[in-house]
C-alpha positions in Angstrom: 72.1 21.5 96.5 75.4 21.2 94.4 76.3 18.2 93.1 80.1 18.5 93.2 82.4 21.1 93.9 85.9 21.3 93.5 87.9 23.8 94.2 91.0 24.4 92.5 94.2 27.2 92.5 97.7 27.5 93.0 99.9 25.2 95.5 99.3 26.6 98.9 96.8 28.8 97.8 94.4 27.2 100.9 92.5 24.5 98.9 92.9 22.0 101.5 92.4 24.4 104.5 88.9 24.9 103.1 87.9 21.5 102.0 89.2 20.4 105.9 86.8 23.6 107.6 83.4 22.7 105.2 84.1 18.6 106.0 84.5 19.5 109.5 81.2 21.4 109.3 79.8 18.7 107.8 80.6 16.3 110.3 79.4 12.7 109.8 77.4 13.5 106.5 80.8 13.6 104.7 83.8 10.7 104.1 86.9 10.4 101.9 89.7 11.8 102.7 92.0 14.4 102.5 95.9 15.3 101.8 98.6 17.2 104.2 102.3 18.4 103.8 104.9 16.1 105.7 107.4 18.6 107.2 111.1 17.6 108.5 113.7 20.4 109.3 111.0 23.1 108.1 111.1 21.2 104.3 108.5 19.5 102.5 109.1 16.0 102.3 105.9 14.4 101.2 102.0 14.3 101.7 99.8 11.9 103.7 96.7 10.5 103.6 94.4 11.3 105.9 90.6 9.8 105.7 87.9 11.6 107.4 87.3 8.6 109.7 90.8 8.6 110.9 93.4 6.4 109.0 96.3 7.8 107.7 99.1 6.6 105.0 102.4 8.2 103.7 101.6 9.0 99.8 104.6 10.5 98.2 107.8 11.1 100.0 111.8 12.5 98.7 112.2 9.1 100.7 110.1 6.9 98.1 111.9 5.6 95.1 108.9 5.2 92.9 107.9 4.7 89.8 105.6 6.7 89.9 107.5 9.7 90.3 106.4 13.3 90.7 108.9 16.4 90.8 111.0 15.0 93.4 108.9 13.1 95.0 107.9 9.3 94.7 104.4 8.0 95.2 103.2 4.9 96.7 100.1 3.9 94.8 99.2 0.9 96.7 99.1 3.3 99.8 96.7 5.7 98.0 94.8 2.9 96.9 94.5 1.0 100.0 93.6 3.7 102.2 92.4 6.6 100.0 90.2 4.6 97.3 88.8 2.5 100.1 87.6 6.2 101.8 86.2 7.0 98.8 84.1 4.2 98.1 83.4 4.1 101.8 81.7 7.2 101.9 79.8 6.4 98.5 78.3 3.4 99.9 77.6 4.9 103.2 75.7 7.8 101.2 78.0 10.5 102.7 79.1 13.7 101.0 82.6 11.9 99.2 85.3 14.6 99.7 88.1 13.8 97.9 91.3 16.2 98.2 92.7 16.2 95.7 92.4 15.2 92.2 96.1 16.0 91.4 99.0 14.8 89.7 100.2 11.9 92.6 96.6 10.6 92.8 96.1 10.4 89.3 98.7 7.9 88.8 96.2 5.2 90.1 93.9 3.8 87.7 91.8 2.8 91.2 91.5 6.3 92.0 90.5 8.1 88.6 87.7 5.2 88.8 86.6 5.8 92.1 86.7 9.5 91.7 84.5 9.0 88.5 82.2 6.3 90.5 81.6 9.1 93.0 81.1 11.6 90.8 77.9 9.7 88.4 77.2 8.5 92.2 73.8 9.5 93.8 75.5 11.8 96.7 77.3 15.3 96.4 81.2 15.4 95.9 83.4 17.9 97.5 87.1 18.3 96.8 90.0 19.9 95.3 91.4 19.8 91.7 94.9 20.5 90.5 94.7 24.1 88.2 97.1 23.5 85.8 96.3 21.2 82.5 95.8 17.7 82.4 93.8 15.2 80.4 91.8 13.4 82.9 91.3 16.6 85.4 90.0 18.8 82.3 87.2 16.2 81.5 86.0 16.1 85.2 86.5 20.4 85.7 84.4 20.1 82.2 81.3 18.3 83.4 78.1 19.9 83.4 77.7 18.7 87.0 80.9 20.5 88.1 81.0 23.6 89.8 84.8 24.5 89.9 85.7 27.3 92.5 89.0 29.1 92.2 90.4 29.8 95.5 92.6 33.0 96.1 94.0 35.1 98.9 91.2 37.2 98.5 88.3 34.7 99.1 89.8 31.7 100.7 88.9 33.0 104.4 85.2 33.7 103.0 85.3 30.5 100.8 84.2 27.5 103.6 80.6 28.9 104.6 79.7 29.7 100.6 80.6 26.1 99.7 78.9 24.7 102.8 75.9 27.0 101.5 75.8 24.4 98.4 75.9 21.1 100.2 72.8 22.6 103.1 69.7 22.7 101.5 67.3 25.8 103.6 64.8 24.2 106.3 
């Protein structure tokens, strides 16, 4: 059984979409939470929180004044923190699988979340999620960790992608 896998590639390139199908899969054995695109007028305007068990809470928006700020967007860190850290540590303390999507640039503005993410990961249950591709500090040490798997999701594997990472969280009967 894998101890954490995150998945990691391009914007759009279907990170999310598999994270979603192998949590789905897993059913009540996972928790955390997950980010979507907010849509108005056929533009991104932002991303929301959603946790597995339901709750829901705007994270960035062109509408949000920030600081923190990132591209064009600004990111309420209380929001992440109050419904996105408390998934996380939720699901750690339930013993679920903790699926955390994702462990990019908005979310690591919060001090709460880098801490949670790093509780969950030297926690005693598997981690699932998705993890930005391009450089950073804090996302390099976590894609470096022995315990890591990283998975690079591309056009040519995503649609495969869900049922081999769900393969790594079943152990055979």
């Amino acid at each position: 059984m894998a101890r954490a896998v995150l998945l990691t590639g391009p914007p759009r390139s279907g990170k999310t979409t598999v994270v979603q199908a192998v949590a789905a899969r897993l059913g009540p054995r996972a928790g955390g939470f997950y980010t979507e695109e907010v849509r108005a007028g056929g533009q991104r305007t932002g991303f929301r929180i959603v946790t597995l068990d339901g709750q829901e809470a705007l994270l960035a928006s062109v509408r949000l004044p920030g600081p923190p700020r990132v591209g064009r967007y600004g990111v309420d860190v209380a929001a992440l923190d109050r419904v996105g850290v408390a998934a996380l540590r939720r699901a750690l303390a339930r013993g679920q699988i903790v699926v955390v999507d994702e462990i990019g640039k908005m979310e690591l503005c919060s001090e709460a979340f880098k801490a949670a993410v790093l509780a969950a990961l030297n926690g005693p249950t598997a981690v699932l999620g998705s993890i930005l591709a391009g450089p950073h500090p804090w996302a390099d040490q976590v894609k470096a960790r022995p315990d890591v798997t990283v998975i690079e999701v591309t056009p040519a594997n995503r649609d495969e992608l869900a049922e081999q990472v769900l393969a790594q969280f079943c152990t055979p009967s």
